[in-house]
NUTITOR-434383 format. One line per field, with one value per residue: x, y, z of N, C-alpha, C in turn; residue in three letters; residue number from 1. Coordinates in steps of 0.1 Angstrom, whole numbers, plus 5000, padded with zeros to 4 digits. Each point is the difference from the previous one (the first is absolute). Example, Ala and Ser with C-alpha at 12.3 -4.5 7.8 and 13.67 -1.06 7.14 Angstrom:
NUTITOR-434383
n_c1 <- [5132 | 4996]
n_c2 <- [4943 | 5011]
n_c3 <- [5078 | 4993]
ca_c1 <- [4991 | 5009]
ca_c2 <- [5012 | 5011]
ca_c3 <- [5000 | 5000]
c_c1 <- [5009 | 4992]
c_c2 <- [5012 | 5011]
c_c3 <- [5000 | 5008]
residu <- [Ala | Ser]
num <- [1 | 2]
***
This chain:
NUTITOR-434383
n_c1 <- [6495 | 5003 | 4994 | 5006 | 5010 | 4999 | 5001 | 5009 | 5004 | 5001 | 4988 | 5004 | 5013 | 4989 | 5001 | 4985 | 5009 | 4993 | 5012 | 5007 | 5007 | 4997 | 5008 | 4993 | 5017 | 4993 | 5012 | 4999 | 5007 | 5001 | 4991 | 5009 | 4984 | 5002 | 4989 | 5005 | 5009 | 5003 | 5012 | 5009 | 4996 | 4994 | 5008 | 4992 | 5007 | 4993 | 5009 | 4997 | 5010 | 5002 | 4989 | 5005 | 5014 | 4992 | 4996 | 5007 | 5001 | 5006 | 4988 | 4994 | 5014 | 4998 | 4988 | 5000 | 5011 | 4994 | 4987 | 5010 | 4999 | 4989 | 4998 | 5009 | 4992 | 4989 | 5005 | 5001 | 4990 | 4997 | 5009 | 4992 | 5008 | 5017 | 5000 | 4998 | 5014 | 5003 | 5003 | 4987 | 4997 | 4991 | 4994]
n_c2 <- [2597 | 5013 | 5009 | 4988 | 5002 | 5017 | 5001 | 4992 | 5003 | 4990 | 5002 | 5011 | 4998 | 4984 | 5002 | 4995 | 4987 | 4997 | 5006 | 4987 | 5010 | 4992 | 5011 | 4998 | 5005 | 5012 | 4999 | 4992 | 5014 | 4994 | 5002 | 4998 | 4994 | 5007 | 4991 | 5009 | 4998 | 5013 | 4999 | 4999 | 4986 | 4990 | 4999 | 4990 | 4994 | 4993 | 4996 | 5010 | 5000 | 5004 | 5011 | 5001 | 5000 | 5005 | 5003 | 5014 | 4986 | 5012 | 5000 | 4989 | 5002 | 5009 | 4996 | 4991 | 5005 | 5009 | 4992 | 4991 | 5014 | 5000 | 4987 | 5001 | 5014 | 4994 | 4991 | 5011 | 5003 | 4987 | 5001 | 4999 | 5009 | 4997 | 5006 | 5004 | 5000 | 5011 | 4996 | 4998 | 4988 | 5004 | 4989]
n_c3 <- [1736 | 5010 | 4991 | 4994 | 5012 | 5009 | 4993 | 5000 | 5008 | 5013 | 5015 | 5004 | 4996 | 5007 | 4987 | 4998 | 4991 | 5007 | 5006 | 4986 | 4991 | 4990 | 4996 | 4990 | 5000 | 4997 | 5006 | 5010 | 5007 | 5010 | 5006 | 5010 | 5006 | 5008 | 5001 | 5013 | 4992 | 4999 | 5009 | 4995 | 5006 | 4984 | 4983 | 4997 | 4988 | 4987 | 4990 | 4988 | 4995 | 5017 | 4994 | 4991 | 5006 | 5011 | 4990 | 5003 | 5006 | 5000 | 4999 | 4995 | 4987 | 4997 | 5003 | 4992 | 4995 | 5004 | 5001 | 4991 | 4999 | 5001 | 4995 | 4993 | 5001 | 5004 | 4987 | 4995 | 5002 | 4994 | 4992 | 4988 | 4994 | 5000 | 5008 | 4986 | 5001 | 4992 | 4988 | 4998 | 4997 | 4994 | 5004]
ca_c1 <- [4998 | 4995 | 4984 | 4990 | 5003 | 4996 | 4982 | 5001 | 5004 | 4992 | 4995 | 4993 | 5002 | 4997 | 4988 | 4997 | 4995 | 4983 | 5003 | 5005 | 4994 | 5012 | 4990 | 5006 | 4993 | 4998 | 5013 | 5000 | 5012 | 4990 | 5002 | 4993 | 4997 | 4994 | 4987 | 4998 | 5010 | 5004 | 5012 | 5001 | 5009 | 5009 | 4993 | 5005 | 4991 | 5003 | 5001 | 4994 | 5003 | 4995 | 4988 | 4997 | 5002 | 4990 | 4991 | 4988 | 4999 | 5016 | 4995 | 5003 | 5017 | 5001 | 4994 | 5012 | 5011 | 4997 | 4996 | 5010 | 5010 | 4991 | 5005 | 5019 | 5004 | 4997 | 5014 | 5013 | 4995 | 4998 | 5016 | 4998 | 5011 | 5008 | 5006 | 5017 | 5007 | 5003 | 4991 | 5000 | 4996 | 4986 | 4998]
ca_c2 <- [4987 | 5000 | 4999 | 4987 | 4991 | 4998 | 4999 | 4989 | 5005 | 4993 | 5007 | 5011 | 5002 | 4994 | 5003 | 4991 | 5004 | 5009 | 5021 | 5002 | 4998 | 5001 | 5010 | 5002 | 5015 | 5006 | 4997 | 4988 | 4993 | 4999 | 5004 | 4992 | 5016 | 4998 | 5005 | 5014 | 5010 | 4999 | 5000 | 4984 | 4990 | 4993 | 5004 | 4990 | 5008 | 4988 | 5010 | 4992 | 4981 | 4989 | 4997 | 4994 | 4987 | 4995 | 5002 | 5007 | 4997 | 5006 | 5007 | 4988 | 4997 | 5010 | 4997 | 4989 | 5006 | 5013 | 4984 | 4994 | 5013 | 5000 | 4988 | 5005 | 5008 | 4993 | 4989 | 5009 | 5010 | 4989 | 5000 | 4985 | 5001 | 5004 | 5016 | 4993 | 5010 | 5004 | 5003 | 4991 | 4999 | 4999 | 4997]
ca_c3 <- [5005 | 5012 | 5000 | 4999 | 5011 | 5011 | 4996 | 5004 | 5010 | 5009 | 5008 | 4994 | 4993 | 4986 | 4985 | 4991 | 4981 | 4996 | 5000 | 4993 | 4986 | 4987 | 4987 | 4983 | 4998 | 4986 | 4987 | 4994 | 5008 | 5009 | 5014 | 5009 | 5010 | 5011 | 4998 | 5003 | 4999 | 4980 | 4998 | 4993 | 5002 | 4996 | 4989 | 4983 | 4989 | 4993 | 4986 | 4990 | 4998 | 5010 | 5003 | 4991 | 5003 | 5012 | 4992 | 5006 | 5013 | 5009 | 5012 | 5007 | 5007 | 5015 | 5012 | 5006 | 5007 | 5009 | 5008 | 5006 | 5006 | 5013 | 5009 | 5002 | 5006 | 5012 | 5002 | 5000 | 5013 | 5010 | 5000 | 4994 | 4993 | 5004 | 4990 | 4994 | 5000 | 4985 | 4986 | 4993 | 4988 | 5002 | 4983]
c_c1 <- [4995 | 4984 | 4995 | 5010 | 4988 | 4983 | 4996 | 5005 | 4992 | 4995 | 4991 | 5002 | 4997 | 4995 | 5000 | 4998 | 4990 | 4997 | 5007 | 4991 | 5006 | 4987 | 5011 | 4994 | 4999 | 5012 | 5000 | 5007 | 4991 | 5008 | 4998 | 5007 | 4990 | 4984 | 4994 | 5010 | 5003 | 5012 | 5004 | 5013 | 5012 | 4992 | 5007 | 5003 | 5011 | 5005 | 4988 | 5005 | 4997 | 4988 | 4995 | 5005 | 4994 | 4985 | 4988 | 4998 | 5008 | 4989 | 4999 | 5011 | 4999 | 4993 | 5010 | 5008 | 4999 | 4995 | 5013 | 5013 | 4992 | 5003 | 5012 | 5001 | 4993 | 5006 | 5012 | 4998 | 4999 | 5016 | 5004 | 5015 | 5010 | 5005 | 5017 | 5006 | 5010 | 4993 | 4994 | 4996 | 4983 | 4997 | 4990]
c_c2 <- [5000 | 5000 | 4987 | 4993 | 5001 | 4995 | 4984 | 4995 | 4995 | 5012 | 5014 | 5004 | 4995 | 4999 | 4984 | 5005 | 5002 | 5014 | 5003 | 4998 | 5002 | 5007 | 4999 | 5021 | 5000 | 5000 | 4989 | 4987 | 4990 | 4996 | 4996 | 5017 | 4992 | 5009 | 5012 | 5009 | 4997 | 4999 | 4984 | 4996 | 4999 | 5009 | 4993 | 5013 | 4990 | 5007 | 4992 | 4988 | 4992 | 4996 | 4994 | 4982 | 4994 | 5000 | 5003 | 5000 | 5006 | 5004 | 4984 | 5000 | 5011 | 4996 | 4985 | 5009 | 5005 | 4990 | 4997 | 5010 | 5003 | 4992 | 4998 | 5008 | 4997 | 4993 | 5005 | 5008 | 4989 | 4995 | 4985 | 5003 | 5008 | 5013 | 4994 | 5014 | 4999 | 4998 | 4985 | 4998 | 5000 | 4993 | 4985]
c_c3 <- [5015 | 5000 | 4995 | 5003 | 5010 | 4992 | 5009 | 5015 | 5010 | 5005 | 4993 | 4984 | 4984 | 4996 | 4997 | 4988 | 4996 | 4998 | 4992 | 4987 | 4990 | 4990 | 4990 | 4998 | 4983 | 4994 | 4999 | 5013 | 5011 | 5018 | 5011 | 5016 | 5011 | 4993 | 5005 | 4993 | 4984 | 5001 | 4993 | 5010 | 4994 | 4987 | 4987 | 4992 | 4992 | 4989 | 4994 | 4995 | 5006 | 5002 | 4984 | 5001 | 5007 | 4990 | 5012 | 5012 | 5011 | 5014 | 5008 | 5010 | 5007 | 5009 | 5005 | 5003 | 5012 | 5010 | 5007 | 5005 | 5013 | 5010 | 5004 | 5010 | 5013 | 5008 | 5010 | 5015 | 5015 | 5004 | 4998 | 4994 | 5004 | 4986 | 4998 | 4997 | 4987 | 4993 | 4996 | 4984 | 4999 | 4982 | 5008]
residu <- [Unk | Unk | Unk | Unk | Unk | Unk | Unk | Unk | Unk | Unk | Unk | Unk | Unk | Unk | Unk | Unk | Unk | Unk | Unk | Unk | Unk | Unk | Unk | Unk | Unk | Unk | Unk | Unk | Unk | Unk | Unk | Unk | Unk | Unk | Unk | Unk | Unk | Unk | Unk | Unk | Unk | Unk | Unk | Unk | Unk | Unk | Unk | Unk | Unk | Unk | Unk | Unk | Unk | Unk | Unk | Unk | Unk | Unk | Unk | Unk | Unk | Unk | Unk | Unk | Unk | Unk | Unk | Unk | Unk | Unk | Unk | Unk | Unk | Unk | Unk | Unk | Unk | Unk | Unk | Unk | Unk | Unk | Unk | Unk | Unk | Unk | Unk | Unk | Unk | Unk | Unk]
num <- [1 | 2 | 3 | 4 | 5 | 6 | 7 | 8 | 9 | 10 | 11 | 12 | 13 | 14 | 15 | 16 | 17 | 18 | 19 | 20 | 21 | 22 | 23 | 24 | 25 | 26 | 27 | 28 | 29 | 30 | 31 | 32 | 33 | 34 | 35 | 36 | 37 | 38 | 39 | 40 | 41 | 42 | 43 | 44 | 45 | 46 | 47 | 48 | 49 | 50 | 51 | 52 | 53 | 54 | 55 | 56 | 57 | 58 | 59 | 60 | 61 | 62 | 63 | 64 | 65 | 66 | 67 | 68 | 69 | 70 | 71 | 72 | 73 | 74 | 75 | 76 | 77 | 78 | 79 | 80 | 81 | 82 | 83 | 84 | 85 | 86 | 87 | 88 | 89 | 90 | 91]
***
């Protein structure tokens, strides 16, 4: 999470999403990376059910997803949100 926090990060340290890129690899999974570097950010990988349920479209939902995890994490670096303490529920 530290590498596509600071990716975002005011002054020297900020990457516009334009240095970002979402690639669908040869298994299938797909990827979101900073566009100079093969290391992966973040990495989907849908079961086959899910992509049958999505009838095909899972690289769409990935790019929504990964979109709105980008913007969160900007969100998040501008200190738009308070860090909560224990467990929660994610659903």
């Amino acid at each position: 999470m530290t590498d596509i926090m600071s990716a975002f990060r005011g002054e020297q340290t900020f990457m516009p999403t334009s240095f970002l890129e979402i690639v669908e690899l040869p298994d299938g999974r797909i990827e979101l990376r900073r566009a100079e570097d093969e290391g992966s950010l973040v990495t989907l990988d849908f079961s086959e059910d899910a992509k049958a349920f999505l009838q095909g479209q899972h690289v769409e939902v990935a790019k929504a997803m990964l979109s709105v995890g980008v913007q969160m994490a900007g969100r998040l670096v501008e200190g738009e949100f308070e860090k909560e303490d224990g467990s929660r529920i994610l659903h």
